[in-house]
N, C-alpha and C positions, 0 to 999 in steps of 0.2 A: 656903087653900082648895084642894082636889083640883080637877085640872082634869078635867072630864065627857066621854065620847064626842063633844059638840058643840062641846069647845072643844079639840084632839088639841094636842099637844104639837109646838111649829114644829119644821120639818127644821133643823139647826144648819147640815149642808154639803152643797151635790149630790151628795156621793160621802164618804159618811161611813166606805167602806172601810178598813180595817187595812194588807191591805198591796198592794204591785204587782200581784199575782194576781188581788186580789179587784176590784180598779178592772176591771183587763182581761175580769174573769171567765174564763181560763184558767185549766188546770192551770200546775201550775213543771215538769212534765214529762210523759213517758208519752207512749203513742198520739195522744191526742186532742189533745193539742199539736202532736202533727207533723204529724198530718191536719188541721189548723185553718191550721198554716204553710203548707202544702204545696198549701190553696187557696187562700191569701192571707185576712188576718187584715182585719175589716172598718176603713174608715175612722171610723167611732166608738171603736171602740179607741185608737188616737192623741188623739181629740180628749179623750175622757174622763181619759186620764193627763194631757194636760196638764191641765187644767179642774183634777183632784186634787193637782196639783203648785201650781196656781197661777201657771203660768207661761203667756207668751200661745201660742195654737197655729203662730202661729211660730218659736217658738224647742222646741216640738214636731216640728213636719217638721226643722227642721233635725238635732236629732238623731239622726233617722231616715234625713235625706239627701233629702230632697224637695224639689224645687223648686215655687215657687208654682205654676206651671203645671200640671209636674206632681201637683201636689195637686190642680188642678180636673177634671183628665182625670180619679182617682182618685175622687174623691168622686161624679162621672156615674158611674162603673164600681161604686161601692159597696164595694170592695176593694183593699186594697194587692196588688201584685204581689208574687211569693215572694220573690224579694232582697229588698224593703221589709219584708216582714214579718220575715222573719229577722235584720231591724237594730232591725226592733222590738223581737224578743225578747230580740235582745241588749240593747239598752237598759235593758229592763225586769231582765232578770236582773242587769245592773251598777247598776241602781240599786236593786232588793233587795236587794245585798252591801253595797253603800253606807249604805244606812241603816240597816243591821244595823252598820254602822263607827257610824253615830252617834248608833247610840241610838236610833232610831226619829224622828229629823230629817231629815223630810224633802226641808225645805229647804237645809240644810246638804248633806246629801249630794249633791243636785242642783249646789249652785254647785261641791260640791270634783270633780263629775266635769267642770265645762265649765272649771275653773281649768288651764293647762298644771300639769305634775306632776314632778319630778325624778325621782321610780322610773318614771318613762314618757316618759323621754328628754325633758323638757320640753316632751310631746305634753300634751295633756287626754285623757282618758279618750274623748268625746264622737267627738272624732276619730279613734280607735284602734277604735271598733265596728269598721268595717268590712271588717274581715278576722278570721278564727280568731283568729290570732298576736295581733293586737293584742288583741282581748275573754279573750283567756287572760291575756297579761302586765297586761289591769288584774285580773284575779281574784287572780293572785300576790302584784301589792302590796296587792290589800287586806287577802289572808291575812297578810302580813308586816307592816302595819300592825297587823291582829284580835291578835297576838301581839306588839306594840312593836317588832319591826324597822325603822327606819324608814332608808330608801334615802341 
């Protein structure tokens, strides 16, 4: 039997989004990305990726680099500061290459960025956000991974 206007069909997941972008609701790039960084990316954003990841929203800040505390100053303020956002992004971008490595697994990609890693000097990905250099060298092995090089 069809279900009627008064009986809607139930929501499956809070965040039924496809990919990184669309949880964030950001662009992957352009102006409006920078101008979004550049005022500091709201604290719902973190929360919502984790919430879509399934993972709890501390091990969300940590990603990002946040300390509990500083997470409650944050959350009064409504906004990550620009370094925080920018770890955000970075996050978000290595874990869109990530789950393009596997297939559209979420999960998986999530654990293989907090795992230390041989092509990353036995760092984890997680821990290499926060400089250029490091969020470059994890894009390189995923491209060398995306093509079976493997370190």
């Amino acid at each position: 039997m069809p279900r009627s206007a008064a009986h809607p069909t139930p929501v499956v997941a809070a965040y039924p989004a496809y990919t990184v972008w669309q949880v964030l609701e950001l662009p992957e790039r352009g102006s409006e990305l920078l101008e979004a960084v550049n005022r500091g990316l709201p604290c719902a954003m973190l929360q919502r990726l984790a919430t879509w990841l399934v993972i709890p929203q501390s091990a969300g800040r940590q990603c990002v680099g946040i300390s509990p505390s500083t997470w409650r100053r944050r959350v009064q303020a409504g906004c990550l500061s620009v370094r925080e956002s920018d770890r955000l992004y970075r996050f978000a971008s290595a874990l869109d290459r990530a789950i393009e490595l596997f297939e559209g697994d979420k999960a998986a990609a999530y654990a293989w960025l907090t795992r230390p890693q041989r092509g990353l000097a036995n760092h984890s990905a997680i821990e290499l956000l926060a400089t250029s250099a490091g969020t470059e060298a994890i894009r390189e092995l995923i491209g060398r991974l995306e093509h079976g090089v493997t370190p």
